[in-house]
Each structure stands twice: as C-alpha cells, then as structure tokens.
C-alpha positions in Angstrom: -19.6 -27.7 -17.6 -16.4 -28.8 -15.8 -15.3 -31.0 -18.2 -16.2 -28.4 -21.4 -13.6 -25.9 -19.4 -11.1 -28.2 -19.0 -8.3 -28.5 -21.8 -7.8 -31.8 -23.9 -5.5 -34.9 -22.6 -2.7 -33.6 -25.1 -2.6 -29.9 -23.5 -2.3 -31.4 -20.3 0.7 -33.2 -21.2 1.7 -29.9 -22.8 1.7 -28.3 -19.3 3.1 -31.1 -17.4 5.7 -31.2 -19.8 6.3 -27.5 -19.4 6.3 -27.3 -15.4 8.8 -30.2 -16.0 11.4 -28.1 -17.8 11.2 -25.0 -17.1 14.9 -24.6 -16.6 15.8 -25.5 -20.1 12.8 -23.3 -21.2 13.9 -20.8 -19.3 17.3 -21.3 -20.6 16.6 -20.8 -24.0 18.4 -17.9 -26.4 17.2 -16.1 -29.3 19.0 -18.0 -32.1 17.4 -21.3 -30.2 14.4 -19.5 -31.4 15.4 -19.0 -35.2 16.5 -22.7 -35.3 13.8 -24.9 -36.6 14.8 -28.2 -35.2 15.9 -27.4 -31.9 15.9 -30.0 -29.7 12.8 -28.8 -27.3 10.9 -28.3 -30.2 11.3 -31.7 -31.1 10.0 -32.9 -28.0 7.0 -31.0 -28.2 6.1 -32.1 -31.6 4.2 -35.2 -30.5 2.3 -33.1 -27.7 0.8 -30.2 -30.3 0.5 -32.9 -32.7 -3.1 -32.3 -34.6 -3.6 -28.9 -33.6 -3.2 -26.7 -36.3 -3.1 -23.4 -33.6 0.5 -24.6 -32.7 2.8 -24.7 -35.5 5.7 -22.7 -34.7 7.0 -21.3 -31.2 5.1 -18.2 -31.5 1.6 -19.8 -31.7 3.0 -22.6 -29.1 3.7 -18.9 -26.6 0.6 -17.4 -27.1 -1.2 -21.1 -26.8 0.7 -21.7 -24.0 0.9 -18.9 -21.6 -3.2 -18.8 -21.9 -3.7 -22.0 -20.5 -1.0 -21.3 -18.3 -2.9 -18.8 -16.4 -5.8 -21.2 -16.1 -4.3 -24.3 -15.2 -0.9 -24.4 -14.2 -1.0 -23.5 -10.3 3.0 -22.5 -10.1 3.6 -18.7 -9.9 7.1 -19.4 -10.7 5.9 -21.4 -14.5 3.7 -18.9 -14.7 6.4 -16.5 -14.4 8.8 -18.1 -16.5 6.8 -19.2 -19.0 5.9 -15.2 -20.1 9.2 -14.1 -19.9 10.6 -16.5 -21.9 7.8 -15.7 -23.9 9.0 -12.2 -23.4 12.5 -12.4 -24.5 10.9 -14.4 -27.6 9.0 -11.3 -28.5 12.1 -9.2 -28.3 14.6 -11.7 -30.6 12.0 -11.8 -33.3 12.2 -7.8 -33.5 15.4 -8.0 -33.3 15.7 -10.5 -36.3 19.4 -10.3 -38.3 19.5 -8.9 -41.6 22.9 -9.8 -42.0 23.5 -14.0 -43.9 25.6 -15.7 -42.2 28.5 -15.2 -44.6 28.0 -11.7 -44.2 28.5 -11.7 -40.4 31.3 -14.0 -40.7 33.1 -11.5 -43.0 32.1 -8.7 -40.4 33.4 -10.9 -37.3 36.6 -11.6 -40.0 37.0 -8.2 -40.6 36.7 -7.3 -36.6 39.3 -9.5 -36.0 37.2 -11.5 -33.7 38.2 -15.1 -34.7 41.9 -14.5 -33.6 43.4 -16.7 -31.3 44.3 -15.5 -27.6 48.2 -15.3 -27.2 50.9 -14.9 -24.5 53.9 -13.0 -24.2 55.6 -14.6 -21.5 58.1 -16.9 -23.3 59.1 -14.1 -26.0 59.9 -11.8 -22.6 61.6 -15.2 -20.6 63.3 -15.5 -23.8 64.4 -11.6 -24.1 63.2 -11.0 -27.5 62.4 -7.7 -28.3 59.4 -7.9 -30.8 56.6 -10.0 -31.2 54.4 -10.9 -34.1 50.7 -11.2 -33.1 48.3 -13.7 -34.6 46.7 -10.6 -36.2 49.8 -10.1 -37.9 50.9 -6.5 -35.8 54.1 -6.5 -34.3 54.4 -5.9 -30.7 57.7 -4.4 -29.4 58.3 -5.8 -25.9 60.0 -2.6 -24.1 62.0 -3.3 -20.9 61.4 -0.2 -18.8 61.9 0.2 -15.1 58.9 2.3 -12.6 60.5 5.8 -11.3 60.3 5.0 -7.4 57.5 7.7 -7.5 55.4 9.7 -9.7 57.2 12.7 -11.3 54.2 15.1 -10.9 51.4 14.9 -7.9 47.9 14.7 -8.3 45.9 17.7 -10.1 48.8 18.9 -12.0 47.6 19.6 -15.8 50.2 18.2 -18.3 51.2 19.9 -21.5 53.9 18.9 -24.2 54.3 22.8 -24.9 55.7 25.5 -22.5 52.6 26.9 -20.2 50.8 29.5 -20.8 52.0 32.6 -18.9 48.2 32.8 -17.0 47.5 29.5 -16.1 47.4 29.3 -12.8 46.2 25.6 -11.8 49.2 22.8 -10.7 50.9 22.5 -14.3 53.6 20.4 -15.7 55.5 20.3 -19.4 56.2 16.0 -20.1 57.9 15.6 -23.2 61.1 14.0 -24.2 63.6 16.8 -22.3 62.2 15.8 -19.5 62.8 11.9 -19.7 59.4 11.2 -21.3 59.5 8.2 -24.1 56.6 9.0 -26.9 55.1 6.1 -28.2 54.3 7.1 -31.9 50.7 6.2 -33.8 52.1 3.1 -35.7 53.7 1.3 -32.8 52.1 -1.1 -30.8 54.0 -2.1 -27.4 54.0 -3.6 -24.3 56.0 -2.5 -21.3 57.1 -4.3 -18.8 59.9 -3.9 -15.6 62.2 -6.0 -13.8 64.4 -9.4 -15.0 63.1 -10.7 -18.3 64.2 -13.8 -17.1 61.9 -13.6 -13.9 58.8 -12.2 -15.8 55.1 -12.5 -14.4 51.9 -10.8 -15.7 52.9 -8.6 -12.6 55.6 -7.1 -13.9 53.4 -5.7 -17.2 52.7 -2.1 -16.6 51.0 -0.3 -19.8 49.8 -2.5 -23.3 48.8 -0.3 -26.1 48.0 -2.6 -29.5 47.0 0.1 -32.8 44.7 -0.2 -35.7 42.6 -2.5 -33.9 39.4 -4.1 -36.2 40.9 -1.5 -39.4 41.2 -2.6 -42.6 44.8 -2.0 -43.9 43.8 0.8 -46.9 40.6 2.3 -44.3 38.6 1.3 -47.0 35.3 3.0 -46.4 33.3 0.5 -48.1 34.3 -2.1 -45.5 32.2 -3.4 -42.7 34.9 -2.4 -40.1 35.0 1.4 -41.4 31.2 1.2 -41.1 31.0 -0.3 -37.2 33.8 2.9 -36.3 31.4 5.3 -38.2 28.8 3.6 -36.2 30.8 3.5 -32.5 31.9 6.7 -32.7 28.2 8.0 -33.4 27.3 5.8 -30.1 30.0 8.0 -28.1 28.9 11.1 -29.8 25.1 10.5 -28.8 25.8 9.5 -25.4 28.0 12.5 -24.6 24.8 14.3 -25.8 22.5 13.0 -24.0 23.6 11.8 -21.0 24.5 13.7 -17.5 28.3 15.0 -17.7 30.3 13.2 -15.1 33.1 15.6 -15.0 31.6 19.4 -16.1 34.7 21.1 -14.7 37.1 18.8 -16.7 37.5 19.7 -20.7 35.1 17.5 -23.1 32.6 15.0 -21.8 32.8 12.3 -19.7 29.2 10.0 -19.3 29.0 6.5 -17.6 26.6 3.2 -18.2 26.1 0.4 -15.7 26.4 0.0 -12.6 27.1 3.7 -10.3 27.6 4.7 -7.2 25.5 7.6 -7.6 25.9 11.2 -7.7 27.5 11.4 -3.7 30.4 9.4 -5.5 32.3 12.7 -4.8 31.6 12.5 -1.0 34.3 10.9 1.2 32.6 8.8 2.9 31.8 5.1 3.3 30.0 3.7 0.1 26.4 2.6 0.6 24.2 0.1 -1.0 21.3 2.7 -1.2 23.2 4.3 -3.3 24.0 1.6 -5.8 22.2 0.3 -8.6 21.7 0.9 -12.6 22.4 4.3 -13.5 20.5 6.9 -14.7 22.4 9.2 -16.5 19.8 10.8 -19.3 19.5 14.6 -18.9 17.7 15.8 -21.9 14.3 14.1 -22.6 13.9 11.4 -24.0 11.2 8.3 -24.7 11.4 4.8 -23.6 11.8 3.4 -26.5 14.8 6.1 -27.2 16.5 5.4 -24.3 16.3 1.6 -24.6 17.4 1.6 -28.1 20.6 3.9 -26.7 21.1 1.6 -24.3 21.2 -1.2 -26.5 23.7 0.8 -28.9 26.4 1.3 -25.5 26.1 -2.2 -25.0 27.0 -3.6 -28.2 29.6 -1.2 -28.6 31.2 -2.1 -25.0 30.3 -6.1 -25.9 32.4 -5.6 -29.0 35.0 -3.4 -27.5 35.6 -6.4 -24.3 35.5 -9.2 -27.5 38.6 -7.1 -29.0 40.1 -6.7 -25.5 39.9 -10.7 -24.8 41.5 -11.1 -28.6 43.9 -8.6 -29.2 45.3 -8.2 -25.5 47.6 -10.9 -24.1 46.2 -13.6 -21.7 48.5 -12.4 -18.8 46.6 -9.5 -19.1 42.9 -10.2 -19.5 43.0 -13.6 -17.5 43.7 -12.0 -14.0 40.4 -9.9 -15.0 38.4 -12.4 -16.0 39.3 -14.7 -13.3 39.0 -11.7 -10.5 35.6 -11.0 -12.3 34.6 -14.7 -12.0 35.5 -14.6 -8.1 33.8 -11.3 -6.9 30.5 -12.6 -9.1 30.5 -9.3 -10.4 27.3 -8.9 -12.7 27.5 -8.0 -16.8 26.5 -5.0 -17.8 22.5 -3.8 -18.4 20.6 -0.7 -18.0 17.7 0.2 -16.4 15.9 0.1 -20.0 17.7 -3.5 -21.4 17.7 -6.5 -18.6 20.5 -8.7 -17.8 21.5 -11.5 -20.2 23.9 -12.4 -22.8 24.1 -10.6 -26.4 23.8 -7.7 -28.2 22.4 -6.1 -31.0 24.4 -3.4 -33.6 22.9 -1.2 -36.7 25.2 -1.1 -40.0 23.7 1.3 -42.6 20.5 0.7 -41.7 20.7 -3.1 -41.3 20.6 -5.0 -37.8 23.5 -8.1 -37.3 22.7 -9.4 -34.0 25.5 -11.9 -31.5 22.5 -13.5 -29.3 25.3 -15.4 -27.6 28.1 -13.1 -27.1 29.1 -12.1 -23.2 28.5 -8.0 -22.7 31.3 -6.4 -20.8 32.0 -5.8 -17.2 29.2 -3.5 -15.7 31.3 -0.2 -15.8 31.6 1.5 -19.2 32.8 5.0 -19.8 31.9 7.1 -23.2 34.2 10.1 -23.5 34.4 13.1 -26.4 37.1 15.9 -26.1 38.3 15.0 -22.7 41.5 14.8 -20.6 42.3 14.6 -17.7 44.8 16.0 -15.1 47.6 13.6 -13.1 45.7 11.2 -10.8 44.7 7.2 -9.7 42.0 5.4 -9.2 41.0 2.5 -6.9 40.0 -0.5 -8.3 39.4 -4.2 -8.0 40.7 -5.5 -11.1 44.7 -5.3 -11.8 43.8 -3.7 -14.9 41.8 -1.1 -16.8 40.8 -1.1 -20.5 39.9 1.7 -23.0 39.6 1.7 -26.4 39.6 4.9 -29.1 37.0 5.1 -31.9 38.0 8.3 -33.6 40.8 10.9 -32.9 39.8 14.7 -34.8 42.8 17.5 -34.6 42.3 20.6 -33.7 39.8 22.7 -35.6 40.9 26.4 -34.9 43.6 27.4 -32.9 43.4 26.4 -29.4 42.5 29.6 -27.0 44.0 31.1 -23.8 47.7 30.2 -25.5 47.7 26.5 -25.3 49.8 24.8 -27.8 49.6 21.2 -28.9 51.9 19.1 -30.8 51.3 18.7 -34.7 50.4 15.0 -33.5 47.7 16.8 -31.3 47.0 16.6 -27.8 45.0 14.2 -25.5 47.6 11.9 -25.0 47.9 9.2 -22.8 50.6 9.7 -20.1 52.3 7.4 -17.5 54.0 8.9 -14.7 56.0 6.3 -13.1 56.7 4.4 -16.6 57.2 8.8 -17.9 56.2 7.4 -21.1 53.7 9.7 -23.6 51.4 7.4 -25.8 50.2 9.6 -29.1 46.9 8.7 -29.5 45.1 7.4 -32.6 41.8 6.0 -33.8 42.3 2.1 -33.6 43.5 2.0 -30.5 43.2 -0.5 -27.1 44.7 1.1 -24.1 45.5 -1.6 -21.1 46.8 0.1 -18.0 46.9 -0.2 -14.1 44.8 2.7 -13.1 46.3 2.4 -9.4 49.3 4.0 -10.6 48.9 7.9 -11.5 48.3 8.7 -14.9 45.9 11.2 -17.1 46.7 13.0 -20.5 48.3 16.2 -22.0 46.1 18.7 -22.3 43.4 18.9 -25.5 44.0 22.4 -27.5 41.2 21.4 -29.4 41.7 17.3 -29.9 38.3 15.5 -29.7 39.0 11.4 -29.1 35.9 9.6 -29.1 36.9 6.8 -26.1 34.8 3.9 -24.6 36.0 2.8 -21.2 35.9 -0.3 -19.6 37.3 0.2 -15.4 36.6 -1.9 -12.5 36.0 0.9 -9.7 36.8 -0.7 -6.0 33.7 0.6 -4.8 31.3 -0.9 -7.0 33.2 -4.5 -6.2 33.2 -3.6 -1.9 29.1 -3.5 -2.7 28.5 -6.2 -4.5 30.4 -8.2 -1.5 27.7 -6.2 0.6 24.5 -7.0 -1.5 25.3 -10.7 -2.6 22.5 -11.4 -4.2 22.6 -9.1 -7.7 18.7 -9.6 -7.6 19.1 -6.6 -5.3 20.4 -4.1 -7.6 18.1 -1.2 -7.9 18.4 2.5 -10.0 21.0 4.7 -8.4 21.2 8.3 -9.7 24.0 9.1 -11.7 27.5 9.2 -10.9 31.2 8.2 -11.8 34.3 6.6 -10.4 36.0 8.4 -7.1 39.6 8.7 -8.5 39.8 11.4 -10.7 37.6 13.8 -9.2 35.8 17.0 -11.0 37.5 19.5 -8.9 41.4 19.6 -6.7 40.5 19.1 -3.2 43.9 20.9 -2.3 45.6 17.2 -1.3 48.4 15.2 -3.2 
C-alpha cells in the first residue's frame, strides 16, 4: 500500500529539484512564463520526461503543487510553490494582445526608449537653451528665490481682480505684480545662483510639454489612445474613490500607501495608522476594484517611466537614490500585491510591461482642482506631476471669478513668482517644501496624476522596517495642504 501511494523515482527528483530552487522559482516573471525555452524549463525537461501530464508549465503547476501537499514537508515550498503558481495564473489572464512590433511602436511613440540626459554642463557652460534627446528644446532660465514667499499660506490666487465678496485670504499673481508666465509651448528649467557653481541644488521648478504626443495629435496614434485612456483612469478614480480634499474645488483621491483619515490631526504619526489605503466610497466588486487598481498603477508606472526619461538626471537621481536608501516600498493596493509590472487596456486590447518598475508608493489622481498657497513636508528633494487632459471653461465661471482666456488652474511658484499655463502633455518637477499651489479654476478641469514623497509616510517606514508589516489604513492624504485654514501662516 505504501509503496502504491508513493510517487515514481522521477517525481521525486521533481520535488527535490524543486525544494532545491525555490528562489529562482520563486523568482520567476510572467514573460519567463510565455518564453518556451527558458532556462528552468530546460532543466526540468529530463525530470517530466515520459509523462505526457507535464507538457507545458501549467500542467507541470497543477502536477506539481498536488504532490507538493503530499510529499514535500516544507511549509515555505509549499508556500512558494502555489504562489508562484499563483502569479502564473494571473500572467496567462493577463496575456498581451499587442506583437511585439506593435508594443515597440507604442513604447516609440511614448517616448520611452530616450536616453536619460543632464543639464549641468549646458548651465556650467551658461547656455541658454537646450535640445533634448526627444528633440524639445529646453530654455535654461537663470532666476534668483525671493528671500520669502510673496503671499502666506491659505491665500487663494487669481490672475483677475477679486471678486468684491470673497472673503477668504486672496491674492491677484500676474505679470504687474512680478510674476513671469511660462506659456503652453515652452518647456524650461529654472535654476538660481552662479551658472558657473551649478548643483542639482540649485534647480528649483522643471516643466518639459507635449510629453508622449505625437506632433499633429493624430487621433489614430497609440499615444492619443493611452491619454484617452489615462485621463479616463483619473476620471474614474475621482468617481469612485473618497475625496481627499471636499472643501477644496474639484477632486483630489490618493493610491498607496496613507496615513489614514487622522492625517489632518497634529499629532505624532503612528504605525497603526499606516498601511494600503482604502479609498472606495461607492460600491464596488472585487474584481472592479482590482481591475481599477491595476488601471492607477499602470498609469502611475508609465507616468514615473516618462519622469526617469524626460526629466534630467540631476533631478530624478537624488530621488531614486533617496528612495533606494529609505527602502521605501513600490506601489500596490490592497486588491493587486507587490511586484514589478503592469498591465494597460488600448481599445479594447491588453499590452502588458511584466518587467517594468511601478512608481513610488504615493500617487495622486486629481480632476478640477486647485489649490490655495501652501508646502508640504517631504522626504524626497522633489515632487512629480504629470497632466493628462486640460478642458476650458464650459459656462461662465459663477460668483464673479474671471479666468484668463488661457484658463485657470495654473501652476504657481511663490518664491521663483513664476505662473506656469498649464496644458495636456505636461511633467511638472518641483520642490514641494517651498510654498506653491495654483490660480484659481473658473471652470478649468486638468485631469493630473501625482507622484509626492510625503515625510510621514518615509518617518514610518524607518519605524516598521520590515514592509511585510504593512497592513490597510483607512483613507487619507498628505498633511501639507490641508482641506480647511487652521488660522496659522
């Protein structure tokens, strides 16, 4: 009887073989599944040699993690051995429609194959443009900080006169009163001090336009169908997802890693409070929320690609180096686990990057919004955002707010007192330390996805060490620019 239960010779080498690499089988991705000849696979050719129930790493799974549960005594093969299976199960749904020509015209078109660049030798040298390797032309803008902030915190900012019955801390910012406006078609970097003595330092606000666009917004294009498709991502999230800021104009929603809903409370952060947010408020499946999930983080996984490409390195190297040394975890969900890659729908047809990094943990999604003068902490030099869509107003704006023809909803920097017009295409880097927020709406709706590195989230991950910890927090947002004035500067 004992030797009718026990598997054949070539089984147990199976499992031997199996509890001997369960690292690399642990270790395997979703296009090591589509490949036919992957290495492991050759290696287990001679062990599932003659049975005609393993011919392909599905039947070797299902083979496998059955005899698993009878013979091999490790809870941790066990374990691995059915996720891997798992994560199997999950790259064959999500299998790629798109050839491989077609998804290198898509990354081609997405201007994902550029080369990083620096701009510190064009600055040393004091040239005043740049040519990027996408072929835009940066303008490198010399331009001294204002020893403070022109406006305090909670003032609302309009590029019109204000209206007689506003009563709230208001401001006009426009070019009488020493604002520079930094029109839709230029792309620039500005920077202070000594060209001659330039450091990443010294770089105070990066905006680069028309980012992944083809020149003639061709429709047809792949690059006109992934905005069609991001800016439907913001839009659903916005309408789904808890508010973050319901006393500010437009919508504001966050994915990844929160503080929770005390985030507006003063007092010390705590690790109870930490963890995956949850930020649905209208009812929804599972399988809804997971496929939403998976939608942010493509579209935040393409967005930090851009950012890496398209911003310089003595930008986005401080970043990534100060994300590498505070171990801070890439962004999931409650509903998608941790991991590398992502997954994007184009008309109906799936192209999935198994092997891409996601962005940083901390991604906002933002329709309609502004926001009043303030700063945030954070624990990265540098903040990223990057605008999907940019409608003008509709009617005409209510309670006698008036907005430039350009619109409103721009980007403002105090100390810098420069205006940025905002404009579908572009990536936004700025130091969120230094106060900042937009002119007001009258009607403007951007469609924005955020990428900010809130101190908070950093001071806890110090405190938890080991990210196994991180649990579901309820949802929340950022600390800087809070929903309401608490009546300080």
């Amino acid at each position: 009887m004992s030797q009718h239960n026990n598997p054949p010779r070539k089984s147990i080498q199976k499992l031997v073989w199996i509890e001997n690499n369960l690292s690399r089988i642990e270790g395997l991705s979703v296009s090591d599944f589509c490949a036919p000849f992957h290495g492991l696979w050759d290696e287990l050719t001679p062990l599932t040699k003659g049975n005609r129930c393993i011919q392909d790493w599905d039947s070797f799974f299902r083979h496998s993690t059955n005899q698993a549960a009878r013979v091999i005594s490790s809870p941790e093969a066990q374990q691995v051995l059915h996720n891997t299976y798992i994560r199997y199960v999950q790259g064959k749904d999500g299998s790629d429609d798109f050839t491989h020509q077609e998804k290198r015209r898509l990354i081609l078109e997405l201007g994902l194959n550029f080369r990083p660049y620096s701009v510190s030798a064009a600055i040393i040298r004091g040239d005043q443009t740049m040519e990027l390797p996408c072929g835009t032309v940066l303008k490198l803008v010399c331009r001294d900080l204002a020893a403070a902030s022109p406006l305090r915190r909670y003032t609302t900012m309009f590029e019109h006169s204000i209206p007689e019955n506003f009563a709230q801390k208001a401001a006009v910012v426009d070019e009488e009163h020493g604002f520079m406006l930094v029109y839709p078609d230029t792309s620039v970097l500005f920077y202070s001090g000594d060209h001659r003595e330039f450091t990443y330092k010294n770089i105070h606000l990066v905006v680069i336009r028309n980012v992944a666009m083809s020149p003639d917004r061709d429709t047809s294009t792949d690059g006109e169908k992934f905005y069609r498709w991001l800016v439907n991502v913001i839009d659903y999230a916005c309408d789904v997802r808890q508010n973050q800021r319901p006393n500010h104009p437009g919508q504001m929603t966050q994915v990844g890693l929160s503080m929770g809903s005390r985030h507006k409370r003063r007092g010390p952060a705590s690790a109870k409070q930490y963890g995956w947010g949850i930020s649905y408020y209208k009812k929804l499946t599972d399988s809804e929320k997971t496929a939403h999930d998976e939608d942010v983080i493509a579209a935040s996984g393409i967005m930090w690609s851009l950012t890496t490409m398209m911003m310089p390195t003595e930008v986005t190297e401080p970043v990534v180096k100060t994300l590498s040394e505070l171990d801070i975890p890439r962004l999931a969900t409650r509903y998608v686990q941790p991991g590398k890659g992502f997954r994007l729908e184009l008309d109906g047809r799936q192209v999935v990057f198994p092997d891409v990094s996601r962005s940083p943990p901390e991604i906002y999604l933002t329709r309609g919004y502004s926001a009043w003068v303030h700063d945030d902490e954070c624990f990265a030099p540098t903040a990223f955002s990057f605008t999907a869509g940019r409608e003008p107003p509709r009617t005409a704006p209510e309670n006698g707010i008036r907005v430039p023809s350009y619109g409103g909803a721009n980007f403002v920097h105090l100390r810098l007192r420069v205006i940025v017009i905002n404009s579908a295409g572009s990536l936004f880097s700025w130091d969120p330390r230094e106060k900042h927020g937009t002119t007001v709406a009258g009607g403007t709706t951007n469609h924005i996805i955020a990428c900010t590195f809130s101190k908070k989230i950093s001071d806890i991950v110090k405190e938890l060490g080991d990210r196994q910890n991180y649990g579901i927090s309820e949802w929340g947002a950022g600390q800087g620019n809070l929903d309401h004035d608490p009546g300080i500067d």
